[in-house]
Structures are given as C-alpha cells and as structure tokens.
C-alpha positions as CSV (number, residue, x, y, z in Angstrom):
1,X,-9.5,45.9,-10.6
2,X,-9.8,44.4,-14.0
3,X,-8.9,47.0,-16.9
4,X,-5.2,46.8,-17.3
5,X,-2.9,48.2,-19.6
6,X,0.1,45.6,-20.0
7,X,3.4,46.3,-21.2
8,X,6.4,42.9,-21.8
9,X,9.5,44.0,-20.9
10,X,11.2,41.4,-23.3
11,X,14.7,42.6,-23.1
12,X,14.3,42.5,-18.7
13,X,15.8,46.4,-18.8
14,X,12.7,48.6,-17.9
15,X,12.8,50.2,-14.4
16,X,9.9,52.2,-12.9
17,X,11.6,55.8,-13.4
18,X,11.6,54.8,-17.6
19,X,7.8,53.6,-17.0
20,X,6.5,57.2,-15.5
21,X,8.3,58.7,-18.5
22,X,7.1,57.0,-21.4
23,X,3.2,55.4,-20.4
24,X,2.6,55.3,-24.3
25,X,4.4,51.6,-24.1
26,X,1.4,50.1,-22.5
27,X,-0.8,48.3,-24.6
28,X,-4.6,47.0,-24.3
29,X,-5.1,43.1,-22.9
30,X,-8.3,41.3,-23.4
31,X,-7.5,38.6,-20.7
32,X,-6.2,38.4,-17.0
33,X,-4.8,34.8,-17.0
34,X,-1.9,35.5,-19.5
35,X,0.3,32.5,-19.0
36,X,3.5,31.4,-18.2
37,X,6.3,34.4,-19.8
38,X,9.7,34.3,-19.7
39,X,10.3,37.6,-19.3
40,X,8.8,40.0,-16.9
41,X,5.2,42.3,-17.2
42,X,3.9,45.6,-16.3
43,X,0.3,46.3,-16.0
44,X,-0.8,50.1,-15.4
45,X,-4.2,51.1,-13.8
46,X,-5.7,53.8,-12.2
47,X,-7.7,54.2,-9.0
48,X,-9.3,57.1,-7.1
49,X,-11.2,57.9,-4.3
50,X,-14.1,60.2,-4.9
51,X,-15.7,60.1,-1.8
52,X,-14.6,63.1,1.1
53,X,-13.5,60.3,3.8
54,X,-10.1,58.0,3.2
55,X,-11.2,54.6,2.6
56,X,-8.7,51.8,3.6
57,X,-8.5,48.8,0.8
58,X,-6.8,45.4,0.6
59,X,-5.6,44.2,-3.1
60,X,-5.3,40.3,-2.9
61,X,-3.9,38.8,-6.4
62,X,-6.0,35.5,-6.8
63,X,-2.8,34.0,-8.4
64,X,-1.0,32.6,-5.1
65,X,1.9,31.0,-7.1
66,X,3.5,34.2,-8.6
67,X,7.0,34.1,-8.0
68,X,8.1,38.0,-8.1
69,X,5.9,41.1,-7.8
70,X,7.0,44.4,-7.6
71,X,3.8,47.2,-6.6
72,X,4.5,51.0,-7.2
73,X,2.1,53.0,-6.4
74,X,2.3,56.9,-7.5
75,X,0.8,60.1,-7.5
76,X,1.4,63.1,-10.0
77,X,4.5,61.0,-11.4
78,X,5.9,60.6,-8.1
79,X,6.5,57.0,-6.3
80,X,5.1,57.5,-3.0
81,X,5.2,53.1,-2.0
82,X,7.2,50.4,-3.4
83,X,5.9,47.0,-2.4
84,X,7.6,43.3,-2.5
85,X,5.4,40.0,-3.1
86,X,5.6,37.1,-4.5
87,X,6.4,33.3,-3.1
88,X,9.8,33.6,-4.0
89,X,10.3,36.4,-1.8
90,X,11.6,36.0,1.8
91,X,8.5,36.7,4.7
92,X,11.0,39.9,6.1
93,X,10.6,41.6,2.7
94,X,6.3,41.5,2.3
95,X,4.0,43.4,4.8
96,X,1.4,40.9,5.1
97,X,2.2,37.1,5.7
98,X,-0.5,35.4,4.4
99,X,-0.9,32.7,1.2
100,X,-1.3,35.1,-1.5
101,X,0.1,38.4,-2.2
102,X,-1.8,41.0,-0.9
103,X,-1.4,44.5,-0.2
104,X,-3.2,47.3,1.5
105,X,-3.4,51.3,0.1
106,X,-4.8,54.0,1.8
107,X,-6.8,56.4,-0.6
108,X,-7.3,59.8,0.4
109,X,-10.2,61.9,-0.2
110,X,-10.7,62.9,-3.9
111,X,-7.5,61.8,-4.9
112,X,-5.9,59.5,-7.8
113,X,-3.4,57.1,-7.8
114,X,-1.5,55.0,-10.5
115,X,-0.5,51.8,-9.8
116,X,2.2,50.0,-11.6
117,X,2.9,46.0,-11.0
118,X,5.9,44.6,-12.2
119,X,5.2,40.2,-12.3
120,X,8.6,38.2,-12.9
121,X,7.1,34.4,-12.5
122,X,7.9,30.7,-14.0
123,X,4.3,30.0,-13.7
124,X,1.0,31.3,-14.6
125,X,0.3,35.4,-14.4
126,X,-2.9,36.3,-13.2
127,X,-3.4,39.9,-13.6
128,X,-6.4,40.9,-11.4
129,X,-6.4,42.4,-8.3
130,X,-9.9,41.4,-6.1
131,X,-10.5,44.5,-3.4
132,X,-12.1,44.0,-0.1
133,X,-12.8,46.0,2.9
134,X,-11.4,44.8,5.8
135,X,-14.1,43.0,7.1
136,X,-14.9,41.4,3.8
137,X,-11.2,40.6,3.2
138,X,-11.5,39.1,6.9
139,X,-14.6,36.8,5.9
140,X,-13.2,35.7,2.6
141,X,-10.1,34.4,3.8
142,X,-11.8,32.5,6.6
143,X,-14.2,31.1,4.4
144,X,-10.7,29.8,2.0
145,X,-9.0,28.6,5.6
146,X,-11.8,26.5,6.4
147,X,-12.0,24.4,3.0
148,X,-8.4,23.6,3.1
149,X,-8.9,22.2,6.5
150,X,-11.6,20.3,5.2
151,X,-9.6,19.3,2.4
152,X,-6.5,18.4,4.8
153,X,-8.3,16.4,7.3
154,X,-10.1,14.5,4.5
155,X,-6.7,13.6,3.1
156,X,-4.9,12.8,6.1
157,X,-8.0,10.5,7.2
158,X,-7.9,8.3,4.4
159,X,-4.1,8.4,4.0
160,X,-4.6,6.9,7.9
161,X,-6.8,4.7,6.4
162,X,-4.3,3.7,3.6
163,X,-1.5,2.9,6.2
164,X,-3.3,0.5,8.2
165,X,-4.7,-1.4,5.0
166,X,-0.8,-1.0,4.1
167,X,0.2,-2.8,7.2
168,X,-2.6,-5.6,6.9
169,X,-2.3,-6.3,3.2
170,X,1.1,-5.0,1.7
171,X,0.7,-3.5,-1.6
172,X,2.3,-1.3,-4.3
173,X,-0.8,-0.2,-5.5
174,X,-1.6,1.4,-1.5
175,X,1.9,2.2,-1.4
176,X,1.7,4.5,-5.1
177,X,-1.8,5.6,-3.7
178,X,-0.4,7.1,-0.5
179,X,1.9,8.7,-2.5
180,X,-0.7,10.7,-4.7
181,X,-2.9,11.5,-1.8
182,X,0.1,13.4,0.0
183,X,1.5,14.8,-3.4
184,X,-1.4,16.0,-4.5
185,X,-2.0,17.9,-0.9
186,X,1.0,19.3,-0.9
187,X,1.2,20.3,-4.6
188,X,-2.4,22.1,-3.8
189,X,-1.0,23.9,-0.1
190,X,2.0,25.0,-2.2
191,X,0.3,26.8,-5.2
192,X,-2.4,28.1,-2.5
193,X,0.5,29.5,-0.8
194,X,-0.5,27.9,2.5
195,X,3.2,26.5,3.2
196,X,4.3,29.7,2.3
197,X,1.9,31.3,5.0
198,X,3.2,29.0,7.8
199,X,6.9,30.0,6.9
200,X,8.1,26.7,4.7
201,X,11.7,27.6,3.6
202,X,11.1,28.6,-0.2
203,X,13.2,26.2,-1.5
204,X,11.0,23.7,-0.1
205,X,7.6,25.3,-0.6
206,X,8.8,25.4,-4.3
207,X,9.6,21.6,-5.0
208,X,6.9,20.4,-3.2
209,X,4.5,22.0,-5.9
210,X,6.9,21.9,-9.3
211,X,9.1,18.4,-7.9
212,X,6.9,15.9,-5.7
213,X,3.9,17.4,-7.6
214,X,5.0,15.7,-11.0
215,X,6.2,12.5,-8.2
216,X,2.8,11.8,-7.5
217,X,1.5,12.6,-10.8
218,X,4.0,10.0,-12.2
219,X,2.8,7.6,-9.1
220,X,-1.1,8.2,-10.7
221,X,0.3,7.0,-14.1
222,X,2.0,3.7,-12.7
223,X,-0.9,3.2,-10.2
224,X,-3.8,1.0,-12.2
225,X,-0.7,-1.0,-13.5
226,X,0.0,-2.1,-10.4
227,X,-3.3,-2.3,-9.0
228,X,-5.0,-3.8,-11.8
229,X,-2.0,-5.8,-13.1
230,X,-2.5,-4.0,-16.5
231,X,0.6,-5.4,-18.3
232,X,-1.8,-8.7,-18.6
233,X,-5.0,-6.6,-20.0
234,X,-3.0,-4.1,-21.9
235,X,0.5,-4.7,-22.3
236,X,1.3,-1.6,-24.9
237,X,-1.1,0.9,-23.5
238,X,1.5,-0.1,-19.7
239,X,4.5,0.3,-21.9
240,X,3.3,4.0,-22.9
241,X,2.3,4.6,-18.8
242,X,5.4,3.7,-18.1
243,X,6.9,5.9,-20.5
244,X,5.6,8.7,-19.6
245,X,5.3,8.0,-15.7
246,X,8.9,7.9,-15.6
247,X,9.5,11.4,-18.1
248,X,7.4,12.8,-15.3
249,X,10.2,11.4,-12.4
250,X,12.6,12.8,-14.7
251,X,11.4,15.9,-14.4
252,X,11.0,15.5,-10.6
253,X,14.2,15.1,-10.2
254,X,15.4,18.0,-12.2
255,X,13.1,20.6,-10.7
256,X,15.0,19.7,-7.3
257,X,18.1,21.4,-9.0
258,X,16.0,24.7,-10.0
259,X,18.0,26.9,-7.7
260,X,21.4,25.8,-10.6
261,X,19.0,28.2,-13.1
262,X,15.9,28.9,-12.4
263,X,15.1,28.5,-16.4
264,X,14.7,25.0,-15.6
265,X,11.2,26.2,-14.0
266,X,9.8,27.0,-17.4
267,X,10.3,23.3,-18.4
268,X,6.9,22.8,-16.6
269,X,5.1,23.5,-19.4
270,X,6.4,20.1,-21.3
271,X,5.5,18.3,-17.8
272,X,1.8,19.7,-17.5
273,X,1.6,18.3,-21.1
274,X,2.5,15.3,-20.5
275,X,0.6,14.9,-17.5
276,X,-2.7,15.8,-19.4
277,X,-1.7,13.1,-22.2
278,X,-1.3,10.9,-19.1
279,X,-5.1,11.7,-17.7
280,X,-6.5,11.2,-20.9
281,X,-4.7,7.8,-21.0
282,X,-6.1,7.2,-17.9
283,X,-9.5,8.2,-19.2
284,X,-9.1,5.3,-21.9
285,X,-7.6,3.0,-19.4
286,X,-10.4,3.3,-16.6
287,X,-13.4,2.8,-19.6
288,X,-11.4,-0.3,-21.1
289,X,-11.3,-1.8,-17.3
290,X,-15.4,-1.1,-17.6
291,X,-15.9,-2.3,-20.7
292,X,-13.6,-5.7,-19.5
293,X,-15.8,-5.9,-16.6
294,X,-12.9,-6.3,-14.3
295,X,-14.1,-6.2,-10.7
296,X,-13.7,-2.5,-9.2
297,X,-13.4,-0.9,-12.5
298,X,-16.8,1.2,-12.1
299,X,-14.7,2.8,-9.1
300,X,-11.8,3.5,-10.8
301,X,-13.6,5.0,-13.7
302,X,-15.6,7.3,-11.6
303,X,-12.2,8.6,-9.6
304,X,-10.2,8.8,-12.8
305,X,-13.0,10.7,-14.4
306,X,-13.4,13.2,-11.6
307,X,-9.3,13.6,-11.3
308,X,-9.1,13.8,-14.6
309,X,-11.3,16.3,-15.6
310,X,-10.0,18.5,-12.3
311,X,-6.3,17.7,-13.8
312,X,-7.4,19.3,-17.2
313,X,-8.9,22.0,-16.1
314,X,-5.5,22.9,-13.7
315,X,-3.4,22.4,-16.4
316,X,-5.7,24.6,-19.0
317,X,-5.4,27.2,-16.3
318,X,-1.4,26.9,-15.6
319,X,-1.3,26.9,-19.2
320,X,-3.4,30.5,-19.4
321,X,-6.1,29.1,-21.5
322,X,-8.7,29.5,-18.5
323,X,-9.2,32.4,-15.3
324,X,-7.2,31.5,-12.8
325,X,-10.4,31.9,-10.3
326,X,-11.7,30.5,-7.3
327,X,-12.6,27.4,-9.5
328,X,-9.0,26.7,-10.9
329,X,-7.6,26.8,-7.2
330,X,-9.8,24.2,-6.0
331,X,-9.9,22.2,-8.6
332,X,-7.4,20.3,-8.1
333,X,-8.4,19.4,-4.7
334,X,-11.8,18.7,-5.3
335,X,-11.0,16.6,-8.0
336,X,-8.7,14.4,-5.2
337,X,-11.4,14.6,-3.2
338,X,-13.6,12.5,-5.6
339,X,-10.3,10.5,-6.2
340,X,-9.6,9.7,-3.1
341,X,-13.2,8.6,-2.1
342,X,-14.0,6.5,-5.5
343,X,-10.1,5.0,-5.2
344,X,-10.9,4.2,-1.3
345,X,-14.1,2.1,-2.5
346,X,-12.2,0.2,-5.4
347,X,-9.7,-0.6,-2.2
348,X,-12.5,-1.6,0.0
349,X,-13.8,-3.7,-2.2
350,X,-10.9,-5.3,-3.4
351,X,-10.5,-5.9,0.8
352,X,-14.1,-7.2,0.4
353,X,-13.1,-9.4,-2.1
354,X,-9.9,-10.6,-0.4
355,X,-12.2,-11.7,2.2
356,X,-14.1,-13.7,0.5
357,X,-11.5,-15.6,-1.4
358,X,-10.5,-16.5,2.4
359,X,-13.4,-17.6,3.3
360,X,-13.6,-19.5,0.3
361,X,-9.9,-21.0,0.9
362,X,-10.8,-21.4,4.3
363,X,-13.7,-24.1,3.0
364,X,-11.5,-25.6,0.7
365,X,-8.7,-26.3,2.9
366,X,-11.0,-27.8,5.4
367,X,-12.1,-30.0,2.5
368,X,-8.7,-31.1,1.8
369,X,-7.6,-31.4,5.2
370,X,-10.6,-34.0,5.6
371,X,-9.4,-35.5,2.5
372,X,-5.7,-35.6,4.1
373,X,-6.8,-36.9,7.4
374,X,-8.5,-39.8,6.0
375,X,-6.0,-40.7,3.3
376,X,-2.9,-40.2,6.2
377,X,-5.3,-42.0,8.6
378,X,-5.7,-45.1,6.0
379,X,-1.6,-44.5,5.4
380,X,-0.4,-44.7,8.6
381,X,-2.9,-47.3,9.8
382,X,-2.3,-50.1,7.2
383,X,1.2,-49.5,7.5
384,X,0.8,-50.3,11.3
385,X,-1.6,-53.0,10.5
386,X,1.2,-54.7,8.2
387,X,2.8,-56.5,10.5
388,X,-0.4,-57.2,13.2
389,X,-2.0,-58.8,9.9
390,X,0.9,-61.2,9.4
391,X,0.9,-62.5,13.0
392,X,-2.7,-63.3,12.7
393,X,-2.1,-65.0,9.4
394,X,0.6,-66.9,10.9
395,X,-1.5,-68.2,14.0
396,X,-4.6,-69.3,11.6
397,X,-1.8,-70.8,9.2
398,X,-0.2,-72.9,12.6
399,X,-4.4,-73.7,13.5
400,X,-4.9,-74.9,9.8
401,X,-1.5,-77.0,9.6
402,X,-1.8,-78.4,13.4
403,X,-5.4,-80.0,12.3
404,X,-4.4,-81.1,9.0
405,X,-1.5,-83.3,10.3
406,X,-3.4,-83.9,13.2
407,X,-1.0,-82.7,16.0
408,X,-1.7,-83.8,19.7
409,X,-1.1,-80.4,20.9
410,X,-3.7,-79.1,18.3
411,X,-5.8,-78.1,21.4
412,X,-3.6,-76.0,22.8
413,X,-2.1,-74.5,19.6
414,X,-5.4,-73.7,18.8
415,X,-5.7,-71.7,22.3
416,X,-2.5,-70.1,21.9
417,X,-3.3,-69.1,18.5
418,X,-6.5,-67.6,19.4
419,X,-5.0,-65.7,22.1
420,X,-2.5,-64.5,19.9
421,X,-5.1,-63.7,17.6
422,X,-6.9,-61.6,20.5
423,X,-4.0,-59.9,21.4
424,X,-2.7,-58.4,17.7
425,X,-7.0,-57.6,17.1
426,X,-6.7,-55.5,20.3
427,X,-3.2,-53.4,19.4
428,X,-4.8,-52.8,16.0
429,X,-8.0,-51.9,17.4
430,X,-5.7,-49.5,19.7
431,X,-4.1,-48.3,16.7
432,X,-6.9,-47.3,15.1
433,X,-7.9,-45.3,17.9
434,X,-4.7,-43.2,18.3
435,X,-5.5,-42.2,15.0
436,X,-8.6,-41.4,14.8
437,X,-8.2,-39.4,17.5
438,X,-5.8,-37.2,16.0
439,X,-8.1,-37.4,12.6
440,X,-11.3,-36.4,14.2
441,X,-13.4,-34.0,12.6
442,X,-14.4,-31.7,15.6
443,X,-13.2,-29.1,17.5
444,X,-12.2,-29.4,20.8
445,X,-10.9,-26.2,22.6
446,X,-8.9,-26.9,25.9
447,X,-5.8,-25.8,27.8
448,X,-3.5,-28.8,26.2
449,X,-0.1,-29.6,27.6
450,X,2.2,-29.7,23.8
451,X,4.8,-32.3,25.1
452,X,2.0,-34.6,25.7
453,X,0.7,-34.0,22.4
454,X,4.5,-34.7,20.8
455,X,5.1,-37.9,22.8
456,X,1.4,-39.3,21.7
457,X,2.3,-38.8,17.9
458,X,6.0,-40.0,18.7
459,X,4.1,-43.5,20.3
460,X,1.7,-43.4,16.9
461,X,5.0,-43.4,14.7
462,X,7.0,-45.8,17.0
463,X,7.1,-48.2,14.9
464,X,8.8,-46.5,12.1
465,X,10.5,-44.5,14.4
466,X,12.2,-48.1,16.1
467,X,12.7,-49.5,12.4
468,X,15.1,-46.4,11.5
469,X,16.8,-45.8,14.4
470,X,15.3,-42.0,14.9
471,X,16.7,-40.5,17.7
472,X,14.5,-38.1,19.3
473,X,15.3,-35.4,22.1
474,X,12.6,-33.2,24.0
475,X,13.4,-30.3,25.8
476,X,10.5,-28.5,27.5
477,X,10.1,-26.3,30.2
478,X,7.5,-27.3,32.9
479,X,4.8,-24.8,31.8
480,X,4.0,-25.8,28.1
481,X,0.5,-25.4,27.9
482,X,-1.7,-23.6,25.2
483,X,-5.1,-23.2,25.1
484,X,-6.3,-24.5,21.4
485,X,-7.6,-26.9,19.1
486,X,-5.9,-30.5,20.5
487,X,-6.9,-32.6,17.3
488,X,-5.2,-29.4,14.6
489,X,-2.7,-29.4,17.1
490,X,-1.9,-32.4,16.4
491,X,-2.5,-33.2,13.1
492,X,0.1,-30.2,12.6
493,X,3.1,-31.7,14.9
494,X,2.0,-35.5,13.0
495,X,2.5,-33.9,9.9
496,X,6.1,-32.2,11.0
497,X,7.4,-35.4,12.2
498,X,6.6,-37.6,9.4
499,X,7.8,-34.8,6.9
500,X,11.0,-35.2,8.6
501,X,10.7,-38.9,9.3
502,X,10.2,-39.3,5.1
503,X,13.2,-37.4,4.5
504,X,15.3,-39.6,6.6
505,X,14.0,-42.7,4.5
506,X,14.5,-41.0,0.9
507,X,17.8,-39.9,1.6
508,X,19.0,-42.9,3.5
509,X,20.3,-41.1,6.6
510,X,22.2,-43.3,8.5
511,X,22.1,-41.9,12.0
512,X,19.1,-40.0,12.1
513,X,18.2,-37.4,14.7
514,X,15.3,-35.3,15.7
515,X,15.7,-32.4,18.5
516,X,12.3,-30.9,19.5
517,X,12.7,-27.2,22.0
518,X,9.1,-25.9,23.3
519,X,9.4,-22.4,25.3
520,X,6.3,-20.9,26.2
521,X,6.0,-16.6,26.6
522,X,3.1,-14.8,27.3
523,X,0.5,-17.4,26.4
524,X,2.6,-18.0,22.9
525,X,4.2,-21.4,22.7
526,X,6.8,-21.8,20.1
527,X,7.9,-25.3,19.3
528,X,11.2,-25.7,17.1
529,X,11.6,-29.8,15.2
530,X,15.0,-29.8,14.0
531,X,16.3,-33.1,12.0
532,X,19.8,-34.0,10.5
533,X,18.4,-35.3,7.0
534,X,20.5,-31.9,5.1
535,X,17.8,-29.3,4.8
536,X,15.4,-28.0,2.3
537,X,16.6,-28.9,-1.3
538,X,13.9,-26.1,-2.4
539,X,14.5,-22.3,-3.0
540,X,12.8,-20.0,-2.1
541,X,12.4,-22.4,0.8
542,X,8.8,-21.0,1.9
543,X,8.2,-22.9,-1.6
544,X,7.7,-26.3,0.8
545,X,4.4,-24.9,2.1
546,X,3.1,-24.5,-1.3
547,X,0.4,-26.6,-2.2
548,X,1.6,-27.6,-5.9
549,X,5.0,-28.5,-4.5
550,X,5.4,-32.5,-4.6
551,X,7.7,-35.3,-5.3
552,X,7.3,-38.7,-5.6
553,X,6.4,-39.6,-1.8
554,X,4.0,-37.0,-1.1
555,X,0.6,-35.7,-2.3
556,X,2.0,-32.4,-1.7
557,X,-0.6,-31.3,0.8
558,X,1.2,-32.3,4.0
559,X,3.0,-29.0,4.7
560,X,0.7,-26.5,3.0
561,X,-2.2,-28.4,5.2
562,X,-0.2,-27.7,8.3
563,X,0.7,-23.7,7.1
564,X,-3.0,-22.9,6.5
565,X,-4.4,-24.8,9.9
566,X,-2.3,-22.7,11.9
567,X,-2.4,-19.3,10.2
568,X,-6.5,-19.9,9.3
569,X,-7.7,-21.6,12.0
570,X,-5.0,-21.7,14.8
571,X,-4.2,-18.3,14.6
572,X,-0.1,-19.1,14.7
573,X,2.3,-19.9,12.0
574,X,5.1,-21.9,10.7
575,X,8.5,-21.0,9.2
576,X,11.3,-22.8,8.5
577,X,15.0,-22.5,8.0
578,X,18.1,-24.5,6.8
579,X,20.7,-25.2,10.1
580,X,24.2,-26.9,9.9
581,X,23.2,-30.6,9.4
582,X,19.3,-30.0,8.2
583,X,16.1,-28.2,8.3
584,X,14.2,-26.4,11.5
585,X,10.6,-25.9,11.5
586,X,9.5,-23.3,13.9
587,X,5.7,-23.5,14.9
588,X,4.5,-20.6,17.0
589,X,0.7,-21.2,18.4
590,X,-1.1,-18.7,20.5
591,X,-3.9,-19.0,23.0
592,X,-7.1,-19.1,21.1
C-alpha cells in the first residue's frame, strides 16, 4: 500500500472528524521515507475488496521506530476502528505485541474502506504499509526472528571472546570494543522493536537506541586511538576524534533526560551528523594506518570500511534520504557483523604478536640471565677468593723468607705451608662449586625442599653475611616443598638476599636484620624476605623490577632477572612492599 495522499498538520490541531470533512487538504507525495518532522502527518488511502468472500489482511509498517500512530479506518464517512501503535505506546493500548506496528482489517465482500494514519514520531516516517496473508505474515516474521538470533549470538560470542582476552591482556582498546559490540546490538534490537516485543519498559527501550547508541558510537570514535596509540601517528586528526567522540557522550547523556521534553529527541539529527563526519574520519584514519603499514591496519581498514559504509547508509535512511526497507534495518547489523569479525582478527593478531614478543623476551632474558650468572658467579667468587688468595700468598711468602734466611725449621715451615696451601685450594675449589651449582645452565625439575635451598645460599654469602653482622631468622613450617626448577630457584632467593644484603652496606645499617617466613598451600609456596635497611627509595615501587633501573652498585638486572624467571619460566611471581623498618619481598612459586 504505496500511493498515499499526505497531509502536515503543522499547527498539531487537526482531529479525524475535521479530516472526513475536508479530504481536499491532502496532497500528492512522491516518496515513503519522508524524514524526521516535528509536527505530526496524515496519509489517506483507499482499499477494497472486490472479490465475493471477506479476505482477512495484516498491515505491518516496515518503520519499527515510529513513536505514535494513530489508524482510523472508515466507511461512507463513518469511523468504524481506531487503532494505537507506535513504540512509545504502552503494550495494553496495541492489539498485536510484536516489534513493529502492525494491524489486521477485515474486508468484506465488495466493499471500500478509507484509511487514515495519523504518525507523531522524533525519528524517521516511513509511510508504507507491506500486506500479508496470514500465513505469509507468519513466514516473514520468522524469517526476520531467525537473523536477529543469528545476529545476537554472533555478538554475544565474540563479546565472550572479548571478556576473556580482557581478563588475560587488560586493555582499553577491548574494553571500548566491548562497548560497541553491545551498543551497537542493542541500538539495532531497539529500532527493530525487538525490546519493545519482549516488554522492555519504554523508557529504556528508547535510550538504549537514541542514549547508549551515540555511547558506543562515541566508544568507535576513541577506539583506534587507543588501540593504535594514534596521538603518536596523528596527533591532530586524535584531537578532532576526541572532539567529536565526546559531542557524541554529550548527547548521550542528554537523551537520558528526553522524558524533561521530548524535543530534545529531534536533536538526533545533529548527532547522526556528527557520527557520519566521524565514519568518514574513520575512513581516512584506517587508509592512513595502511598506507603507514602499521601492523593490523589491513584489518581495521576492512572493518571500518564495512561499518562505515553500513553507518552511512543508516544515517541516510534516518535522515529520509533513502527507503527505509529491509536493507536499511539490517544494515546496521550486518555492517557490525563485518566489524566485529575484521576488529576480532586485528585483536588476534595483535595477541599473535604479543606472543611473539614473549617468546622473543623469553630468549633474551635467558641471554641475560646467562650473562648475569656468569658475571655474579665471577662477583661472588673472587670476592670469596680474596681472602683464600691472601693466605696462600702469605704461606709462599713465609716458604720464600724461611729459605732465604736459611731457617732451621724451613723443613717444616715448608710442610705447614703446603698444607695450608692445600687446605685454602680445597675451600676455594668448594666455593666454586656452590656456585656453580646455583649458576648452572640446565634444568633440573624435582620436588625441592626451599629452606634447604635458603640455608645453601645463606652458607654461599657467609662470609659477607659474618663481616656485617646480618642477623637472619627462618621460620618454616615442616612441609615446604615445591616441585620446580632447583638452580632458578635459587638463583632467584641468591639474588633477593644479596639485593638486601647491598642495601645494608650502601646505607650503613648498623644492626642489620633479615626475617625469612615460607608457608606452603595447596602446592603454592610463598616465601616473604623482609630486611630493616628502610625500604624502597623508588616510586612506583614495582619500578625496582625494571630492567633500566640502576645505581651505582648494580648492573640493574638483578631484580628484573629474578621477576621474569619466575613469572616466564617458574610460572610464580614476586612483589614487594615497604613495612615499618624496610622492604618485604614476597615470592610465590607453584608446582610446575
């Protein structure tokens, strides 16, 4: 039912009883889709049954987001129905609850009726009426039910999908992502008229199409600046983004307060605007990215492309400037489908990528960790050796002076010399050992017992340990065993202690004290190493296990090293906090 004659009631007076005595006002109209009006509309039709049997017909309006229609249908100048439609109208004033508004007229034999529609609406008037049968009116709206499911599983899929990457790999660019996936449903189940089919109060059903609908379009505006850290690549072309993104939370916000004066409804039109300038910045954004070859930016270009061109051919057909037909309703979900899917492939890929820069790190701290090991190794064992090497010169010196002045007990000076000599070779060679054992390059998996592991690097550091004074408390429980790597065990706890045992020493603490706590849960063992030498100097203090953060007694690797072996390769972690006196390390390992 196409050929309408139209009539705009501009001053909002005309009632139905002036409209049957005066038709002359009605007017031709060469198009359905006649835009957003601010006042209300009358089309006038005719319709008759020619056929000796009574045919019953159902009128659907393809427009679901008309606000207010009123439907009089007459015969001989007489009003013999009045029906109420519209998504602004309470469920307990409309015949049929379903998405759009739809009506059914009984025609008797040989008879004609007129039919008069009066449309009050803040957005887009469609003025055709499709007519089915009841069984085609059956299939078609099937058919419709069962592409929105596909569209709302889709969605909620990958928005399950988006979540869990969320969780893994916290981002805002997910977080804005999310965001436009569930806007963008429900903007599209609002102006479908699904909510209002399942009984969504119409307040709500309302601003989840006109207020989050212009949210997640301003979340699509801020999203590659997030994701592709534009303000780096394009600092003026993020300026106007952010602009515009946050016109279009303005306008968010004030379509919450419609119900104030619902005027404020016909301020949509600025927001559709500004949401196309927004795509075709997009547009420019996504072939810049391409033309930078920035990694992804094929993906993003092909979903921007797709949503955008679905975007302007919505907002051409809220605008009246297109038919409001099967192909402007789905639109916009079929161009989130193609958004979604090309946006989840720039994510997997970026995951992908993430990957492989751990991989990469993974290699590299390896590398350095080697590197460490045999530089602390060569440390740690001269500075044992120090002392060792003085007691052997000393015995050689006593050899070479007994000989030269020709002692009588050069005999046994010599013995007791080489003895000596034998002796301080054997504790060095010992030394050397302990080291390398906590140095070696190989993995050896085994259920280790960590106070065992403590007191072997305590005996490795003894000596600095006795020079200083450290005091040193354990307190275990009896079951402190974790089944993991025993030599990046250790290096780790060696690595803690001397961290602590340097700060002591820099800062001249004169009664130094380490307490060490291991409790074991559910095949976790946490081990907390607190000292008294004042705490972490550094803010944030996660800085210290940064790998550019040194002073003048570190290479700067020591803690980083010991972050990235547990959270790389011994699947645990270390944290740290300042206490009263100082700072306590808390190292949580987990059965491997």
């Amino acid at each position: 039912m196409k050929d309408f004659l139209i009539y705009e009631d501009k001053n909002n007076l005309t009632k139905i009883e002036s409209i049957l005595e005066d038709k002359s006002i009605f007017k031709e109209v060469k198009k359905n889709n006649i835009g957003i009006k601010k006042h209300p509309i009358w089309t006038y039709n005719k319709i008759k049954n020619t056929t000796n049997k009574i045919e019953n017909l159902i009128f659907s309006n393809p427009r679901s987001g008309i606000d207010f229609i009123n439907v009089y249908i007459t015969h001989n100048n007489k009003v013999l129905d009045e029906i109420t439609l519209g998504d602004m109208v309470s469920q307990n004033e409309t015949r049929f609850i379903y998405r759009k508004s739809d009506f059914a007229l009984e025609l008797l034999p040989n008879k004609e009726y007129e039919i008069f529609i009066r449309y009050k609406s803040y957005g887009p008037i469609d003025l055709n009426w499709e007519i089915y049968n009841k069984n085609s009116y059956v299939s078609y709206i099937s058919k419709e039910s069962l592409i929105f499911g596909f569209i709302a599983g889709f969605v909620v899929l990958i928005s399950s999908y988006i979540i869990f990457i969320d969780r893994l790999l916290p981002s805002m660019s997910h977080k804005l992502y999310f965001v436009v996936m569930i806007g963008s449903l429900s903007m599209q189940f609002s102006i479908t008229g699904i909510l209002y089919q399942i009984g969504v109060p119409i307040y709500l059903n309302t601003i989840l199409s006109w207020s989050f609908g212009n949210f997640a379009a301003a979340c699509i505006g801020f999203f590659p600046i997030y994701f592709f850290d534009l303000k780096k690549l394009m600092p003026k072309t993020t300026l106007l983004l952010y602009i515009l993104s946050f016109i279009l939370l303005f306008f968010a916000i004030l379509f919450l307060f419609y119900p104030l004066n619902y005027d404020l409804l016909y301020l949509s039109t600025i927001a559709n605007s500004i949401f196309l300038l927004v795509s075709f910045i997009l547009g420019y954004v996504s072939i810049n990215l391409y033309l930078k070859k920035i990694d992804g930016a094929i993906f993003y270009l092909f979903a921007n492309t797709s949503f955008t061109i679905a975007a302007i051919y919505f907002s051409l057909g809220i605008l009246g400037l297109v038919k409001a037909d099967s192909l402007f309703y789905f639109s916009l979900g079929i161009g989130s489908i193609f958004n979604i899917l090309f946006i989840g492939m720039l994510i997997v890929r970026r995951l992908l990528r993430i990957k492989k820069e751990k991989d990469d790190a993974l290699v590299l701290i390896n590398e350095y960790s080697k590197l460490s090991n045999i530089g602390q190794s060569m440390v740690n064992i001269s500075h044992q050796w120090k002392e060792p090497i003085n007691h052997i010169y000393y015995a050689v010196n006593n050899i070479i002076a007994a000989k030269e002045f020709k002692d009588p007990n050069l005999e046994n000076i010599i013995d007791s010399s080489i003895d000596q000599i034998k002796d301080t070779a054997k504790y060095m060679t010992n030394t050397a050992k302990d080291f390398l054992s906590i140095y070696q390059d190989k993995t050896i998996i085994k259920n280790i017992e960590i106070t065992k592991s403590i007191e072997l690097i305590i005996d490795i550091l003894k000596k600095d340990i006795s020079q200083m004074n450290v005091k040193i408390e354990i307190n275990s429980n009896y079951n402190n065993f974790i089944l993991a790597d025993k030599y990046l065990v250790s290096n780790v706890l060696m690595i803690v202690l001397e961290n602590s045992i340097k700060t002591f020493r820099n800062r001249n603490i004169k009664k130094p004290r380490i307490g060490i706590n291991i409790t074991n849960s559910e095949k976790i063992v946490t081990i907390k190493i607190a000292d008294n030498a004042g705490g972490v100097k550094e803010y944030p203090i996660d800085s210290i296990f940064k790998k550019d953060l040194t002073n003048s007694n570190s290479t700067g690797l020591g803690l980083f090293l010991a972050k990235n072996i547990l959270t790389m390769k011994l699947y645990g972690d270390i944290s740290v906090q300042n206490l009263k006196e100082g700072a306590c390390f808390t190292i949580v390992l987990k059965d491997v």
